[in-house]
N, C-alpha and C positions, 0 to 999 in steps of 0.2 A: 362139275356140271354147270354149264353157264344157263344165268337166268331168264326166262321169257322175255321176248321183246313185251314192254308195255308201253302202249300211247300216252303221251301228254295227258296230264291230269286234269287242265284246263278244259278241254274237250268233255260233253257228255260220252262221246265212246271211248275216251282213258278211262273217264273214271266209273264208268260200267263195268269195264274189263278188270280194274283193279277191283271191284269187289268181287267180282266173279271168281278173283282167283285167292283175293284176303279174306272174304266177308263184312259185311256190312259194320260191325264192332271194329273191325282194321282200320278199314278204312274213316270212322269215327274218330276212331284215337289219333289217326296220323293228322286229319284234319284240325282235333284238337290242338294237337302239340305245337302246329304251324299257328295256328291262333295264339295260343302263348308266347309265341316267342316275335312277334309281331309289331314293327313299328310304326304306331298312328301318332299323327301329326295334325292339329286345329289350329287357324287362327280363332282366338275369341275377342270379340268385339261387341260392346256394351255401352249404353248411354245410359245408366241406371236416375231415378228422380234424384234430385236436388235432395241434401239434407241440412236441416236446421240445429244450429246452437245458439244456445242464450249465454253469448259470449260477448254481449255489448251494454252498457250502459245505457239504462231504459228510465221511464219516468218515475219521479219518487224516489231513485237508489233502488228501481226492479232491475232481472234483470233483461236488456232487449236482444233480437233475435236476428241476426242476419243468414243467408243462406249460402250453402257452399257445395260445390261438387264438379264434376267432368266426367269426362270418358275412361272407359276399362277396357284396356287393351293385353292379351296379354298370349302368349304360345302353352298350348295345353297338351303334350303326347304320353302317350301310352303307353308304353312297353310290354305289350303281352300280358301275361298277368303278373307281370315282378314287379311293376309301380307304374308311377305317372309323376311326369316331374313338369310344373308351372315355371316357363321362364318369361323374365320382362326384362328386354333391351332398353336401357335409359340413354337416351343421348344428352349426356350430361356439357351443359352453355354457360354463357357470359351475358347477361343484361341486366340492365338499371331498372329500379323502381320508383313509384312519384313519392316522393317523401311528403306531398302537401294536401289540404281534400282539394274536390274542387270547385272551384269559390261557385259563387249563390245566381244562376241563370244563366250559367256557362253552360254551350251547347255540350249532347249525352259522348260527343266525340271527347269530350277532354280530359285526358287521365284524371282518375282518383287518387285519392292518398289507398298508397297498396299495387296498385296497376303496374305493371310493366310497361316500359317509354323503351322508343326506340327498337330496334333489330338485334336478334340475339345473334352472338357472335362466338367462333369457337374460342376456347380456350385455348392460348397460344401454351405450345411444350416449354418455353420458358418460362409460364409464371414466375412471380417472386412468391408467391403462397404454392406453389407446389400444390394446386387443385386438382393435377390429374390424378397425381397419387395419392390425394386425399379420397376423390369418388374411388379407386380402385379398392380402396381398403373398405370404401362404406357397402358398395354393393357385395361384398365378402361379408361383414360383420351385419347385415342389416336383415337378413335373410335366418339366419342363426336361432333369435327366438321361435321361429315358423316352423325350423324342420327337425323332423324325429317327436311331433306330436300328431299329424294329422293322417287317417287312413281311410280310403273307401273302402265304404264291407257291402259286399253282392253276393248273389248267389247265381249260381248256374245252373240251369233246368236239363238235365240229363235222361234221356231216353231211354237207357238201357242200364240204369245204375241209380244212384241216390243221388242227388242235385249236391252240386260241389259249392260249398262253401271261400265266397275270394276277400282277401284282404289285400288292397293294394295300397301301398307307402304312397304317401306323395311328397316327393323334396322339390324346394323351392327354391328358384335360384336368381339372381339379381348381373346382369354383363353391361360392362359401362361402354358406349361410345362416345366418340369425340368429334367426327369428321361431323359435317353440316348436311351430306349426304350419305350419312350412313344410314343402312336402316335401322329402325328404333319404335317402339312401342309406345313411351315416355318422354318426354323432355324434362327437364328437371334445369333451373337455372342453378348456379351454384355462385355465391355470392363471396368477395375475397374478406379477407382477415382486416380490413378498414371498413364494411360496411357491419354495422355491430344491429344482432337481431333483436328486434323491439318494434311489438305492434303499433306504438303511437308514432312514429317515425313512420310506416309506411310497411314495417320491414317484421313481419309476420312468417315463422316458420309453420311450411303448409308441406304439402305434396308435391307443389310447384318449385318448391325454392327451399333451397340449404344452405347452410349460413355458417364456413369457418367460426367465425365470433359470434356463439351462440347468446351472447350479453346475458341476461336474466334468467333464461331457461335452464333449470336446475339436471334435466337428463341429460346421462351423457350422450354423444354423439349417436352412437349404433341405437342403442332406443331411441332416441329420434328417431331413427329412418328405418328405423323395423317398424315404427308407427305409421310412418307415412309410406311403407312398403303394403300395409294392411287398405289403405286410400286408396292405390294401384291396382290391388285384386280386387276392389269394389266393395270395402267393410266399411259402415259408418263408424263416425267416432260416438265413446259413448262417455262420452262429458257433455257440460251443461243441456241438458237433458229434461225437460219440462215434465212436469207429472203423468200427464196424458201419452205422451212420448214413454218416460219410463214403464208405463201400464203394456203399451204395445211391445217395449221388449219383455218384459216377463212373460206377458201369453207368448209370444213368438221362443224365447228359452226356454221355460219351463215342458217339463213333459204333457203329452195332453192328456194325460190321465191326473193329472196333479191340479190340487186348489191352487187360486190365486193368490198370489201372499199380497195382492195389491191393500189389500182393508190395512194388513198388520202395518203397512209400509205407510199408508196413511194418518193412521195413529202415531207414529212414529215422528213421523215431518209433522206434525200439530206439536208434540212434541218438543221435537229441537226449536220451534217457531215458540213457542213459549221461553222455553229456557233461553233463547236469544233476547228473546225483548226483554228480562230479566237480568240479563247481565249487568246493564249499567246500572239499573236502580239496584241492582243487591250491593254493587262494590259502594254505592256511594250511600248507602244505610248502613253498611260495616264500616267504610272509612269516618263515618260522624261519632262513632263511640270507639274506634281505636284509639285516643286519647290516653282511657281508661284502662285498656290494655295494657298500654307502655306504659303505664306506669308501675302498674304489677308487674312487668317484668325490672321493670330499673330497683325494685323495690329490692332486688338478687343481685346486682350488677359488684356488689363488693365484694362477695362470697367468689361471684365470677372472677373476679379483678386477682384476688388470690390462689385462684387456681391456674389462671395466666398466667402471672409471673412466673410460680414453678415450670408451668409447660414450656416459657420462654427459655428461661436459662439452660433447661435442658435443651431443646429442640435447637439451638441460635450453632450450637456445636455442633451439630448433624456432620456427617461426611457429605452429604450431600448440598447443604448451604453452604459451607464453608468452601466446596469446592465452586458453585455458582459466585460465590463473591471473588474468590480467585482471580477464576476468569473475568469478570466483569474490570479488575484492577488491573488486569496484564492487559485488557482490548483499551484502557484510558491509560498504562503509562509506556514510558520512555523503555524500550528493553534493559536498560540496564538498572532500571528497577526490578527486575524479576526477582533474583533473592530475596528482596525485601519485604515480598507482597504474602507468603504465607505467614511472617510475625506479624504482619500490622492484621491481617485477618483476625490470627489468634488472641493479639491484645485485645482487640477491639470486639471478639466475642465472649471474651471473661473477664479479663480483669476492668477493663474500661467500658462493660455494657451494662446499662442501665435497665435491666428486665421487669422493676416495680413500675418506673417511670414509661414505658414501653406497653406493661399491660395495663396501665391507669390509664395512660392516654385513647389507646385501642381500644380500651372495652368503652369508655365514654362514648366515641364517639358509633361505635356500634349501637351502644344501647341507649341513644339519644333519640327522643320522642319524635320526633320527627323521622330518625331512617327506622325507625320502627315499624310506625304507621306506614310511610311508604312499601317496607319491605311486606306487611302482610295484605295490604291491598293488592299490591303487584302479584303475589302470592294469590289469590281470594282469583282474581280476575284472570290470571293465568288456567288455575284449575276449571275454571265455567266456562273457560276458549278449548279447553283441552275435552274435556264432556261433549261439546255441541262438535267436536271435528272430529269425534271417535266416529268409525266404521259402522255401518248395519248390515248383517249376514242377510242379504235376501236369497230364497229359494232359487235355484239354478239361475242367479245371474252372478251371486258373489259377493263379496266387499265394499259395499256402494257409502259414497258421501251424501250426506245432506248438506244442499249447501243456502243456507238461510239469508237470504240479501240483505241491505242496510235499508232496506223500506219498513223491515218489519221490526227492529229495534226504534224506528223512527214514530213507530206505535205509541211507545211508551214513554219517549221523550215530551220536554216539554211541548205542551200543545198538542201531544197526540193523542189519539180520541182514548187510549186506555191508560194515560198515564196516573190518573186516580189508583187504578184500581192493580195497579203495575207497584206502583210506591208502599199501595197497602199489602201485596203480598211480601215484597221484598222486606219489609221492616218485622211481618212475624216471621220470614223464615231467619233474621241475623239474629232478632232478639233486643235484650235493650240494656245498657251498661248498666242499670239500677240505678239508685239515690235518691236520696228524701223527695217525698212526695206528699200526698194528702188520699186519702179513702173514706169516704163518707162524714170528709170536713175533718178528718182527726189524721195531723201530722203521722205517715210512715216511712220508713227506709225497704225498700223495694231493693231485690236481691238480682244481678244481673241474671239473665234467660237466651235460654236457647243457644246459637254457635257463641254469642260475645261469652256468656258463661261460661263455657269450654275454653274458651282460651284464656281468661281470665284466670282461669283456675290453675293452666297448664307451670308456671314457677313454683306455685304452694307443694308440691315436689322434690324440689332444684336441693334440697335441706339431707333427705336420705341417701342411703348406701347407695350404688350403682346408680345415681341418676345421673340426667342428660349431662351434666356440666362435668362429673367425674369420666366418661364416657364420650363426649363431644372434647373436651377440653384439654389434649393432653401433647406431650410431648412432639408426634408423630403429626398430629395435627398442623401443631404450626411450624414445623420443619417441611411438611410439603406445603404449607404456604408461602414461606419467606424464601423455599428455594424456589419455586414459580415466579418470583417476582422479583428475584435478582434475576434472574435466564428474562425474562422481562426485560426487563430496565438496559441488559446488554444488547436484545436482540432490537429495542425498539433506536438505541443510538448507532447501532451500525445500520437500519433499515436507510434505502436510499428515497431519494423523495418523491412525494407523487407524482405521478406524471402531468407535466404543464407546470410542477411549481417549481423554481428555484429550489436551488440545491443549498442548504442552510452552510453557512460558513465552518470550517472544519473547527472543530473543537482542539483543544491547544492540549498535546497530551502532557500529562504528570510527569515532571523532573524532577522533583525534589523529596527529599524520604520524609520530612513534616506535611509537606502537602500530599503525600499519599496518606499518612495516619489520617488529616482529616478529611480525605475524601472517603476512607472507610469506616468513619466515627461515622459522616452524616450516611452513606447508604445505611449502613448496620441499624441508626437511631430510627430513619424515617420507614423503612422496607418493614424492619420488625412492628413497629408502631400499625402499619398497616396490616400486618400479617395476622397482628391480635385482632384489628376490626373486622378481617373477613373470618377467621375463626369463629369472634361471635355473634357474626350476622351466621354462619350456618349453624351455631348452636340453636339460635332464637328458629331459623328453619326447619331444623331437623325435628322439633317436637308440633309447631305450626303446623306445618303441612300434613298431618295423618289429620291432623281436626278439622284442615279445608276440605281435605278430599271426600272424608265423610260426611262433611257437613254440605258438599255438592252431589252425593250419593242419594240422602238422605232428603234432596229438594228435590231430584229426580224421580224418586218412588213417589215424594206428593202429587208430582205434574202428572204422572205415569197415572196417578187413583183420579184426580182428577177428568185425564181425558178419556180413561175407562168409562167413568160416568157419563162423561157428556157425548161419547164417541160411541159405545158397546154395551151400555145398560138401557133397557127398558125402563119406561116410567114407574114400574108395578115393583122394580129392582134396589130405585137409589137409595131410598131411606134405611137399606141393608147395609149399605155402604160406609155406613159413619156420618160424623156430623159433616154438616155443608160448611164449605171455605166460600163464600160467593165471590170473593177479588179473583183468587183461584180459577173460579169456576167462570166466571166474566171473562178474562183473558184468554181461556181454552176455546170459549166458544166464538170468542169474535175471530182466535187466528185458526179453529175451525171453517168459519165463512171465509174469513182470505181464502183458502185452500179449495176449499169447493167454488169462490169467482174465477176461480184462474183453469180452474179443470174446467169448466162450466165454458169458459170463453175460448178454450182451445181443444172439445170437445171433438173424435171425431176427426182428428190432423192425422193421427198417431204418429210415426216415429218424425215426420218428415213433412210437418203440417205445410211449409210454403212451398217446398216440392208438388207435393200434393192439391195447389190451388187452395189452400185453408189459410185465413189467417193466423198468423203466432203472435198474438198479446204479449206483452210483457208480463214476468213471473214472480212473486214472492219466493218461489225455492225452484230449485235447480239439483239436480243431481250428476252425480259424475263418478259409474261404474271404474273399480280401482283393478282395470286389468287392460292389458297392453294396447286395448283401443279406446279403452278411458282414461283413468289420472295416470296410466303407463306408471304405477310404483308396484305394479309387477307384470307377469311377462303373461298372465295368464290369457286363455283363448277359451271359445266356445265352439261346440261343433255346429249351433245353429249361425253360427258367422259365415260358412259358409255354404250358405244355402242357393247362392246364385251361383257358386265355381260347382257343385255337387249337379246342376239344372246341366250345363254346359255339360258336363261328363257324359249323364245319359243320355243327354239330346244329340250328340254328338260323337261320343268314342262307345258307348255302351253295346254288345252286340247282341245281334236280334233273341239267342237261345238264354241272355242275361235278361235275370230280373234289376229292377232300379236300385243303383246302388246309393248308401248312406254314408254321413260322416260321421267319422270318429276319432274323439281327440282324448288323447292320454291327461 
């Protein structure tokens, strides 16, 4: 039976007639269906404010604030309710940058150091850098961190049923053009393999410009430009980041039912500002009594010296060294030395090796007062850089740096208003080597204290069963040192030479079977010799460093009671606290006030103070959120990132029977 004619459904009398004959639910559903499967299409176009980083060198060693931003252009479609996919067209160019500033009363026309000079120009198909197929691979990999995390969730208001729940994917995609009149969203210069990126040159990687030779910049390429792809959709970056600034992203992340972690995060940066301006005077109150150290440790250095030797004689036979010195003698001789080079090895590691003289000489110059004291100050000073660079979990923002500038070490230095009170902390938290003294006019011997007394003590051990030296000291040990340092010594003579230097004159290989024994008497004498010295510069390591790291643990909980007192107790509180530290408590509170002049004076910016018409002062600390639009050392994202692309959806693709939809990121 054939079906009724029905009118067009565009018409009010089609679509009367269709419900007449389906019902009103029919006709709903078919309505629906054709809305799902539906393809909307937006240009989105945005001039979003200007954003601020304190990414410049400002007065004192603060740090200062330049401002940075442009236009977000970008094609935003629908798909019915199966996703929404963001594309941005780069028409990826050719042009120079001014590598100079520009000089002092030169009119506002004349490039800066940074500017783009000159007319952008395509990129010819024959590069000698193969740039085109470089941008093809980048708008492919650059896009990658973005997609398969981000989803809008909506709900749809339903008439006649329960409101339908939508989740729609959004994938993100990146298309490179070349032509000069292609259309494009973007421009994006791309700079060749002879222009090397580095900001004091001019040559700054941003959103605008990509740089084959990324010179210093430690991410690889795709992070790069999945960062700078986050730029394009309109996301500030979230490094050097002023404290007022950081305040404004927390309320803005955080849930709005959630406390602000701003107080804890303040106590926090008082904090690392203390333990920064404490660095140097603590290393150089432990470096005045290392002395005394090294010497308790040399005080073992024979005991050492005999357990070398054994570890030598055995370790010098390794299959592994002996196969490194091989090689090392087959890359210096004549091929028709080859047979010769496994016996002069063998002689030269037993019967002709001097293993006493080898760990006499090494363990000397290991356990000489001098790379002593160097090696635990370097130690001491490493651990206090490693404390103040560690991560703070803040609430829905993440893994955030504090990042302490050199104004506020500059505190404590000489001449700086708290260097008194800087010196007197740092001498009770290292302690004091001991020695005769006087107490109430009557000759005493005062016993060392605090960290120097822990390490002082750390040899008066080295004597029993399974200690460090039995343990640190053995066979295995300098068998993976001497064979390191033969694969060394081969790899650094065939290295070719810097670039720009002359190429050193070829070395004249080995022809004679006496001149190969002694060229593997002196590798074997000098390699071993040094393999004992790093052996027991990591013995002297291996027991140091659990007493540095505790002993920087253990100054951190002081700073931490400290600036509880001065930060988060009442007056009616602190005498519950223990006894007062006043140098302590001096330092907490002056880099207290630093902290509140700088909030104080950029009060009221928030995220984007000179965007915003607000001054941005220079800062004593800086932070820098560690996720793909901050320190990018991971890929991580926020769903309040994107809170301008989520505005554009429902002002634009969202339909009328839809509530506003939100973002959601995995």
């Amino acid at each position: 039976m054939p079906k009724p004619a029905v009118a067009t459904t565009g018409s009010p009398t089609g679509t009367l007639q269709l419900q007449q004959l389906a019902g009103n639910r029919a006709v709903a559903s078919m309505v629906d269906q054709i809305a799902r499967t539906t393809l909307q299409r937006v240009a989105v176009k945005e001039s979003p404010p200007n954003e601020t980083l304190y990414n410049q060198p400002g007065a004192g060693g603060k740090a200062g604030a330049a401002q940075f931003g442009g236009d977000v252009s970008y094609d935003m479609a629908r798909n019915g309710d199966a996703g929404v996919t963001i594309t941005i067209r780069i028409q990826f160019m050719s042009q120079s940058r001014c590598g100079v500033p520009r000089p002092p009363g030169a009119p506002a026309t004349t490039p800066d150091i940074g500017d783009l000079i000159g007319t952008p120009a395509e990129i010819p198909t024959n590069d000698p850098d193969n740039r085109r197929a470089w941008c093809q691979n980048i708008v492919t990999e650059q896009v990658k961190p973005w997609n398969g995390k981000l989803a809008l969730l909506g709900e749809e208001v339903n008439v006649f049923s329960s409101n339908t729940t939508k989740r729609l994917p959004v994938t993100f995609t990146s298309v490179a053009v070349f032509g000069e009149r292609d259309k494009h969203d973007q421009r994006i210069i791309v700079h060749p393999m002879s222009t090397r990126a580095d900001r004091a040159t001019g040559n700054p990687i941003d959103a605008g410009n990509y740089y084959l030779n990324k010179g210093s910049y430690s991410a690889n390429d795709s992070v790069i430009a999945a960062h700078e792809y986050g730029h394009l959709l309109g996301i500030d970056d979230e490094y050097s980041q002023s404290n007022e600034m950081l305040n404004s992203l927390l309320h803005q992340a955080a849930p709005g039912n959630a406390p602000s972690a701003m107080a804890a995060m303040d106590k926090k940066t008082v904090e690392r500002m203390v333990l920064s301006s404490l660095r140097a005077p603590l290393v150089g109150a432990l470096t005045s009594t290392l002395p005394a150290v090294a010497e308790a440790f040399r005080a073992k250095r024979a005991a050492v010296k005999a357990k070398m030797a054994v570890a030598a004689r055995s370790g010098v036979v390794d299959a592994a060294v002996r196969s490194a010195l091989e090689q090392n003698l087959t890359t210096a001789s004549e091929p028709g030395l080859a047979p010769s080079i496994p016996r002069a090895v063998a002689f030269e590691t037993t019967a002709n090796f001097s293993n006493i003289t080898a760990a006499g000489e090494g363990v000397e110059a290991g356990f000489s007062s001098a790379a002593i004291v160097r090696q635990i100050a370097a130690a001491y000073d490493a651990s206090l850089g490693a404390a103040g660079r560690a991560t703070v979990a803040v609430a829905g923002v993440g893994d955030t740096s504090i990042n302490v500038q050199g104004s506020v070490p500059a505190m404590t230095a000489a001449g700086g208003a708290q260097q008194a009170n800087a010196a007197g902390a740092a001498a009770t938290a290292v302690g004091s080597a001991g020695g005769p003294g006087t107490f109430l006019g009557f000759p005493v011997l005062f016993p060392p204290s605090a960290l120097v007394a822990k390490l002082q003590a750390l040899p008066a051990t080295w004597g029993a069963a399974g200690s460090a030296v039995e343990t640190g000291v053995t066979p295995a040990a300098f068998a993976t040192k001497m064979a390191g340092l033969v694969k060394s010594s081969t790899a650094a003579a065939a290295a070719p030479a810097p670039p720009g230097a002359a190429a050193p004159a070829p070395t004249p290989k080995i022809r004679q079977s006496g001149e190969l024994y002694r060229k593997a008497y002196a590798i074997v004498s000098s390699l071993a010799r040094d393999a004992c010295t790093q052996v027991s510069s990591e013995l002297i390591a291996g027991v140091v460093q659990p007493v540095l790291t505790t002993g920087v643990s253990d100054l951190e909980s002081t700073i931490q009671a400290e600036v509880t007192k001065v930060m988060g107790t009442p007056p009616s509180g602190v005498a519950a606290l223990g006894p007062p530290n006043p140098q302590m408590t001096a330092l907490v509170a002056h880099m207290k006030a630093q902290l509140d002049a700088d909030k104080t004076a950029s009060a009221g910016g928030g995220r984007s103070p000179l965007g915003a018409g607000q001054a941005a002062p220079d800062q004593n600390v800086t932070y820098t959120v560690q996720s793909l639009m901050g320190g990018s050392k991971t890929t991580a994202i926020r769903a309040d990132q994107f809170n301008p692309m989520v505005k554009q959806f429902n002002d634009k693709l969202k339909k009328t029977w839809e509530k506003k939809f939100t973002a959601e990121v995995k």
